[in-house]
VMD Tcl script that draws the C-alpha trace (Angstrom):
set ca {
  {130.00 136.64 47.86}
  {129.31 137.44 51.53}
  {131.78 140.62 52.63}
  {132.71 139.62 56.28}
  {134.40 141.62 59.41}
  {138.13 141.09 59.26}
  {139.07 140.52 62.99}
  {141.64 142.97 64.62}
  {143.80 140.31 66.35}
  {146.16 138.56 63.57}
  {146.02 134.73 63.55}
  {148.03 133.26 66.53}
  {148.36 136.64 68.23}
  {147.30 136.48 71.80}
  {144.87 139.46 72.61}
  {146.48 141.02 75.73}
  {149.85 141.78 73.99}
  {148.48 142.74 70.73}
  {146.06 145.14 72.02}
  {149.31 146.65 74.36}
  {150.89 146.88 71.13}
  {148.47 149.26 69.33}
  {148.66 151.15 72.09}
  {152.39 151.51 71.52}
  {151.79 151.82 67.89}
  {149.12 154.68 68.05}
  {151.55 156.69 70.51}
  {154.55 156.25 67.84}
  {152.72 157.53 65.14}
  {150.67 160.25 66.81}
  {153.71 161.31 68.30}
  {155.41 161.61 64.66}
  {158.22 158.42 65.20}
  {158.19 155.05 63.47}
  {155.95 152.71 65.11}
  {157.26 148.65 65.63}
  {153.78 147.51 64.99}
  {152.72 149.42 61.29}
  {148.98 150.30 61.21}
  {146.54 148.38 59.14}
  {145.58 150.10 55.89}
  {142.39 151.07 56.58}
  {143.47 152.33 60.07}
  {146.06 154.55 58.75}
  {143.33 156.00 55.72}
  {141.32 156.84 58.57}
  {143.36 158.31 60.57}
  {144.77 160.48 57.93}
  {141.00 161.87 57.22}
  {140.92 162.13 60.68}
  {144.00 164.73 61.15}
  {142.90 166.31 58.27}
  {139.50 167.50 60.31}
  {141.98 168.75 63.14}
  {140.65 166.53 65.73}
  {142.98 165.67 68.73}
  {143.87 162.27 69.84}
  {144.79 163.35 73.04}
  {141.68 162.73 75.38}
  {138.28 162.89 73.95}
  {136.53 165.53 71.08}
  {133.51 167.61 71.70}
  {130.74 165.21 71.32}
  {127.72 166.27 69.34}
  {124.37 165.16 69.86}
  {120.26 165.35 68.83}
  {117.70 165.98 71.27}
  {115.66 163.10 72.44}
  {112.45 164.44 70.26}
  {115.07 164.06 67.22}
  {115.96 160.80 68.19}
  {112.30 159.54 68.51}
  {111.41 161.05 64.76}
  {114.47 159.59 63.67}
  {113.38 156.29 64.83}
  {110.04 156.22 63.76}
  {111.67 157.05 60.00}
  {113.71 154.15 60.14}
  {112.69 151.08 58.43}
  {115.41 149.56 61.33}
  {112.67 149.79 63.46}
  {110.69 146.88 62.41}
  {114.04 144.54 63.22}
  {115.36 145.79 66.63}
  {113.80 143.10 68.56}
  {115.17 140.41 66.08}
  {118.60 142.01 66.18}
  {118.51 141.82 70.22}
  {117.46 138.28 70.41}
  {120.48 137.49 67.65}
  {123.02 139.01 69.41}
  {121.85 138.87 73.42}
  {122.98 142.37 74.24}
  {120.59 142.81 76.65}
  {121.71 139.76 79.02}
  {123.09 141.72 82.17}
  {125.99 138.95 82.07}
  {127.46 140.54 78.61}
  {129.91 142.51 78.63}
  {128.86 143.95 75.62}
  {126.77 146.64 73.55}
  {124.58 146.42 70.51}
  {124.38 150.05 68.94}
  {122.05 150.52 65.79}
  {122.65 154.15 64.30}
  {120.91 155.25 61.15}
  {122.92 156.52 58.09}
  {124.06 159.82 59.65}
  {126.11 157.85 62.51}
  {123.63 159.22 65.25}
  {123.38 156.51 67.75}
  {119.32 155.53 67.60}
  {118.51 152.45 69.61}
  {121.50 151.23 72.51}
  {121.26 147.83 74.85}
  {123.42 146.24 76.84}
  {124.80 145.42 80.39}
  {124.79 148.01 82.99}
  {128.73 147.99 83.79}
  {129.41 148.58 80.40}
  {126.52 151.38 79.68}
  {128.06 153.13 82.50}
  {131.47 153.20 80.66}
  {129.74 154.06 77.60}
  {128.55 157.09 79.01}
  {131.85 158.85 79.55}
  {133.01 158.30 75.90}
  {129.35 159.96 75.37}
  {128.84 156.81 73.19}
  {125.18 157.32 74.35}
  {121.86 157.62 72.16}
  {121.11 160.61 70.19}
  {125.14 160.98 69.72}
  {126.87 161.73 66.45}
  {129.25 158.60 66.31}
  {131.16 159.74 62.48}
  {134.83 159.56 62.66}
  {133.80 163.94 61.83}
  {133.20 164.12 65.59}
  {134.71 161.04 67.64}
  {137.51 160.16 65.54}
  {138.39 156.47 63.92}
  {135.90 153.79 65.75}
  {134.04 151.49 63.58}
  {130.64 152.85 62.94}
  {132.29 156.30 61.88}
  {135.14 153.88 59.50}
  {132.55 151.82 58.27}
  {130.11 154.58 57.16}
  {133.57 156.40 55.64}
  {134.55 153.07 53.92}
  {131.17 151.67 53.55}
  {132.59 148.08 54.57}
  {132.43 146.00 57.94}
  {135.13 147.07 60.25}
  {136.56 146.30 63.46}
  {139.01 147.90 65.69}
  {140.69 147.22 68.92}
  {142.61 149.34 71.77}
  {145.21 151.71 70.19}
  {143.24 151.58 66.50}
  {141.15 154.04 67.49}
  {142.29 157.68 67.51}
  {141.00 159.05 70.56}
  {143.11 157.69 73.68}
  {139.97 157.55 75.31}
  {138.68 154.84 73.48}
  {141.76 152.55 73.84}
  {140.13 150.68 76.69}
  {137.54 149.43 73.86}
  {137.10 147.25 71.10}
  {134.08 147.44 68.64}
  {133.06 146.02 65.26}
  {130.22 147.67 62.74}
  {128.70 146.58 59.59}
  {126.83 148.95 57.54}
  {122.77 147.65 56.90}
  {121.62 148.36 53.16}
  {118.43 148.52 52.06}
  {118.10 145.26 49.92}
  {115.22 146.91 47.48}
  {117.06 149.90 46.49}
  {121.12 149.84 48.06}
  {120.21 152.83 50.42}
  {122.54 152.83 53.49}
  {119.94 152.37 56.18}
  {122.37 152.52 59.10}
  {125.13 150.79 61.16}
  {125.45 147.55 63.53}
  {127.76 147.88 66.46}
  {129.01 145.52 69.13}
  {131.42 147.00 71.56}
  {132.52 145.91 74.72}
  {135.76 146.32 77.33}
  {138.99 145.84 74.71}
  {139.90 142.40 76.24}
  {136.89 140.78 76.41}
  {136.97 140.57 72.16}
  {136.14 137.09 70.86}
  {137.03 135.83 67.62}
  {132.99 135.81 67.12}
  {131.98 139.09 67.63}
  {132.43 139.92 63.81}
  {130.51 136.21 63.00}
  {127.80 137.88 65.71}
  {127.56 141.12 63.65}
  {127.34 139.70 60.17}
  {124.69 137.40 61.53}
  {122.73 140.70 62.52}
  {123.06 142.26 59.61}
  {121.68 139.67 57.94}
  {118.96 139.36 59.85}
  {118.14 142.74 59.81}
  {118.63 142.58 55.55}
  {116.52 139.61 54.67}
  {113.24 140.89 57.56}
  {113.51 144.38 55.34}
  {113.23 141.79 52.35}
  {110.42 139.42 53.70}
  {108.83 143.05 54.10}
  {108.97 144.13 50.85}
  {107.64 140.57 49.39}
  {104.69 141.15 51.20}
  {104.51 144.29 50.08}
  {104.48 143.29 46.47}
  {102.29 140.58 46.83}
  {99.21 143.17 48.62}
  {99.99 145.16 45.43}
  {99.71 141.99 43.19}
  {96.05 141.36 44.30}
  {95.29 144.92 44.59}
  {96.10 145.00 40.98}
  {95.00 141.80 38.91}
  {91.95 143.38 37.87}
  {93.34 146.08 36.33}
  {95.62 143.49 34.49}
  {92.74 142.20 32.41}
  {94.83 143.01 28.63}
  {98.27 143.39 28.24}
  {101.18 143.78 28.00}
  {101.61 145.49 31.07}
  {103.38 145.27 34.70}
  {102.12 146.73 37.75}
  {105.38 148.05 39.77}
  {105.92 149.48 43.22}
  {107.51 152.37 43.72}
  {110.83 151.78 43.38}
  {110.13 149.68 39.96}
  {110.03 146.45 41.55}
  {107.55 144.27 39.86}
  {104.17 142.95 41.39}
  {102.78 141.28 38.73}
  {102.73 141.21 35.01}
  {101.01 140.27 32.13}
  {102.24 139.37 28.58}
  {105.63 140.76 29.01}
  {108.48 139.11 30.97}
  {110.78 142.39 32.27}
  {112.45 140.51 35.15}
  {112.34 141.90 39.02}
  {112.36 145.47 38.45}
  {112.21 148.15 36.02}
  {113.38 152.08 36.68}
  {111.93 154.06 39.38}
  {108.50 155.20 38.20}
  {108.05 159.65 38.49}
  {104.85 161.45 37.27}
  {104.72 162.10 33.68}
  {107.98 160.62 32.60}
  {108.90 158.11 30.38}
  {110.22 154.91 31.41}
  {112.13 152.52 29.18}
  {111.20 148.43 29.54}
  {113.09 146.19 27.47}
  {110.34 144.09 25.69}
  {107.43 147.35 26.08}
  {109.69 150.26 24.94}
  {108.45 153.24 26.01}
  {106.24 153.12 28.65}
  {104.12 156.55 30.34}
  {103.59 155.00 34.51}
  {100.12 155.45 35.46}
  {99.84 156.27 39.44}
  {97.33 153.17 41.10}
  {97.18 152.75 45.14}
  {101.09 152.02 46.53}
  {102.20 151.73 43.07}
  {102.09 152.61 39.52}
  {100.30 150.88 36.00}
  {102.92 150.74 33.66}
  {102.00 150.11 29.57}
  {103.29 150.62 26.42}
  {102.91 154.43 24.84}
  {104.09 153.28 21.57}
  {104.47 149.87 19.34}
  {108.75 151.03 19.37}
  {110.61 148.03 21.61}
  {113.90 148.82 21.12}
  {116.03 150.61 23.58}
  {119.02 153.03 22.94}
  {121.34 154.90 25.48}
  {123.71 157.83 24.58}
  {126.37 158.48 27.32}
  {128.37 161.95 27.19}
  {131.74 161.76 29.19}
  {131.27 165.50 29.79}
  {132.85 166.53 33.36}
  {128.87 166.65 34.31}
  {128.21 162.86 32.68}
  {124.66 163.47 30.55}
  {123.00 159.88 30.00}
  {119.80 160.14 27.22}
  {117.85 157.28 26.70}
  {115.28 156.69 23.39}
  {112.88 154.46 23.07}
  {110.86 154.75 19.97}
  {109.19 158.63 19.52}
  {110.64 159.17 23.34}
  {112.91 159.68 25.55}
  {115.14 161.93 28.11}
  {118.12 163.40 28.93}
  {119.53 163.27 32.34}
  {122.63 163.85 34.47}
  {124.26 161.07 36.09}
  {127.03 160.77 38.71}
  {130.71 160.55 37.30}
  {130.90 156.86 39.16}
  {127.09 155.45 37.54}
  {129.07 157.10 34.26}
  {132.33 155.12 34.87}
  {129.80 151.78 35.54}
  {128.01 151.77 32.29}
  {131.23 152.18 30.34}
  {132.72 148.93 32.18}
  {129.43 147.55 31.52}
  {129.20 148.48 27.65}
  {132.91 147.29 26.73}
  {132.43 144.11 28.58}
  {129.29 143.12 26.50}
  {126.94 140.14 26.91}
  {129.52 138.73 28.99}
  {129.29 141.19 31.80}
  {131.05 141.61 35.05}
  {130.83 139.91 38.32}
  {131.18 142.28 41.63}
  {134.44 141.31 41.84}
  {135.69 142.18 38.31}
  {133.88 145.38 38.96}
  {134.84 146.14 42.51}
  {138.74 145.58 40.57}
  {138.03 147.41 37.49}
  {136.84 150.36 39.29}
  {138.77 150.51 42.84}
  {141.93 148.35 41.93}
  {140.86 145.52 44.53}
  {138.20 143.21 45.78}
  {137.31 145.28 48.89}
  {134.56 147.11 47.90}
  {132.32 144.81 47.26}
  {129.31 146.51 48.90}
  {129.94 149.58 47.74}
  {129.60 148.63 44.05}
  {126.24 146.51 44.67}
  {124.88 149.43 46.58}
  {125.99 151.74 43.44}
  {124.56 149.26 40.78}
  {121.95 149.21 42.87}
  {121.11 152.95 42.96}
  {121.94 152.96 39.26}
  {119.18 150.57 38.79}
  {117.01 152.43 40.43}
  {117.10 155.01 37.51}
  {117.73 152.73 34.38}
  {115.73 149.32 35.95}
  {115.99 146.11 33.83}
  {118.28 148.23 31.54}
  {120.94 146.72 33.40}
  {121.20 143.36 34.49}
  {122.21 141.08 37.44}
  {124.42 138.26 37.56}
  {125.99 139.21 36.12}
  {125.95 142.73 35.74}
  {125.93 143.75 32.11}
  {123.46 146.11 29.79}
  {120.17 144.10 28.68}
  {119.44 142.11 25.57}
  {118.50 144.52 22.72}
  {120.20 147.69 24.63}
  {122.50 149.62 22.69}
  {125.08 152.45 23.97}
  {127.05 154.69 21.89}
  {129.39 156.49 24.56}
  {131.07 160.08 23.46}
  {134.28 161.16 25.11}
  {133.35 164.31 25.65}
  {135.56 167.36 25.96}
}
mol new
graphics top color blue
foreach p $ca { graphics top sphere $p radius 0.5 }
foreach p [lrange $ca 0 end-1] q [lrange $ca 1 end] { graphics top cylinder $p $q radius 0.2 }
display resetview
């Protein structure tokens, strides 16, 4: 299920009006009366963080920006480098004739790579919405790449959504970019432009960018496995045993069938495969050998509810014990009482937020979870392997 940006302009409502109306709206409620038009949900939880921080909506915050040294490092860390040029032929920011911007910011909200007309670049520059800026609703207030980092879902916002008065002239619309290998928030998508030039496509226009910018990071990292593949076959000669990069995700294999990916590989510590047991990685060139240490297949997790969640996992003669986060805690309980059946993002997304709005939060948590445990947990749906057993213990 693809999680899309919800437009700001209601069905039927005609733009000009509506955005006059937020405008209205944001000075009822900022000045502390009722407002005719009530803000959306989202808007209001953001502006409530917002308030919290002390930040004034009454002009424009202290901007807060990284040298343009920063900015350069910072893009040649980003695996959103590689996509850029895709991501400006998708969405034609750079035609002098749009009255538009495409923003890319890494996962800290700093504005990394900017294009777009030279009317609206000019405007641009007095909100400071400029490259090597810190663009987190922290510093500028609600505005979609800040409220879409904060609810790590698609947003977009028009005129008087935005806190700072400043920005009411604007709309914009953001969609946070996940790594597809591991769930890692790579960064943010933006398109903003003058508020009334918003076109029911512009959120169509981002999602398409995003998923551009997902499946080149996944063409990537086939390629990626499949250098390691050959690399690797002759070391393959006798199994079982996988060769995995190193995030776990598997190259190649031989006499064992452990799906796409196992847990994150480290140095000297035992990794759990259903089918191999317990496995000690062996480092090999942009990846890691990984073979049984023991004739034990069967795989058993203890989870302590303690207020610091302890996971240990044995697997024949070994194991380990581990702290996990409260939320990767809450996941493999959902997971354990729902059984072979499993969950679907949805039924998770309800079970643990109450609604079906965070679905890319909980893919990017299973994700990460994954990361640690591998093909301990499985994928459509989600749901503890075949021949995994958990006993979980309250705790205090």
């Amino acid at each position: 299920m693809t999680v899309v940006v919800h437009s700001a302009v209601p069905p039927g409502r005609n733009l000009p009006t509506h955005a006059r109306d937020l405008v209205r709206m944001h000075e009822a409620v900022i000045g502390g009366s009722r407002p005719a038009t009530a803000p959306r949900p989202l808007v209001s939880r953001s502006w409530s963080r917002v308030l919290s921080l002390g930040l004034t909506a009454d002009g424009m915050n202290a901007r807060d920006s990284v040298p343009g040294d920063e900015v350069e490092r910072r893009r040649h860390g980003s695996p959103l480098r590689h996509i850029i040029e895709d991501l400006r032929q998708v969405v034609g920011a750079t035609s002098d004739s749009a009255h538009m911007l495409l923003v890319v910011t890494d996962a800290d909200g700093i504005i990394l790579w900017r294009e777009g007309s030279s009317a609206v670049r000019r405007k641009a520059d007095t909100l400071g919405f400029i490259e090597g800026s810190e663009w987190t609703e922290s510093r500028v207030g609600t505005n979609a790449i800040g409220t879409a980092l904060a609810e790590a879902a698609p947003i977009e916002l028009l005129a008087g959504e935005h806190f700072e008065q400043n920005q009411h002239p604007w709309y914009c619309t953001a969609s946070p970019i996940h790594d597809p290998r591991t769930g890692e928030l790579l960064g943010v998508i933006d398109i903003s432009g003058p508020a009334l030039t918003l076109h029911p496509a512009i959120g169509a226009l981002v999602e398409t960018g995003k998923r551009v910018a997902e499946s080149e990071l996944w063409r990537t990292h086939r390629q990626r496995l499949e250098r390691l593949r050959q690399m690797a076959e002759p070391v393959l000669s006798s199994g079982p045993a996988l060769v995995v990069d190193e995030d776990g995700w598997v190259a190649h294999s031989v006499g064992v069938s452990a799906g796409e990916r196992i847990a994150a590989p480290q140095t000297g510590q035992v990794v759990a495969v259903p089918g191999l047991g317990a496995c000690l990685p062996e480092p090999i060139a942009d990846g890691w050998l990984v073979r049984p240490a023991d004739t034990a297949r069967s795989v058993r997790l203890d989870l302590d509810l303690t207020p610091a969640p302890l996971l240990s996992l044995q697997a024949g003669d070994t194991g380990w014990r581990r702290p996990i986060t409260k939320r990767h805690a809450e996941i493999l309980v959902r997971l354990e009482k729902a059984g072979r059946d499993g969950l679907s993002a949805v039924a998770l997304s309800h079970a643990l937020y109450g609604d079906a709005e965070h679905l890319v939060t909980v893919r990017a948590e299973v994700s990460r979870l994954r990361r640690l445990l591998g093909a301990i947990v499985d994928t459509r749906p989600y749901r503890l392997a075949e021949g995994v057993r958990m006993t979980v213990h309250a705790g205090q």
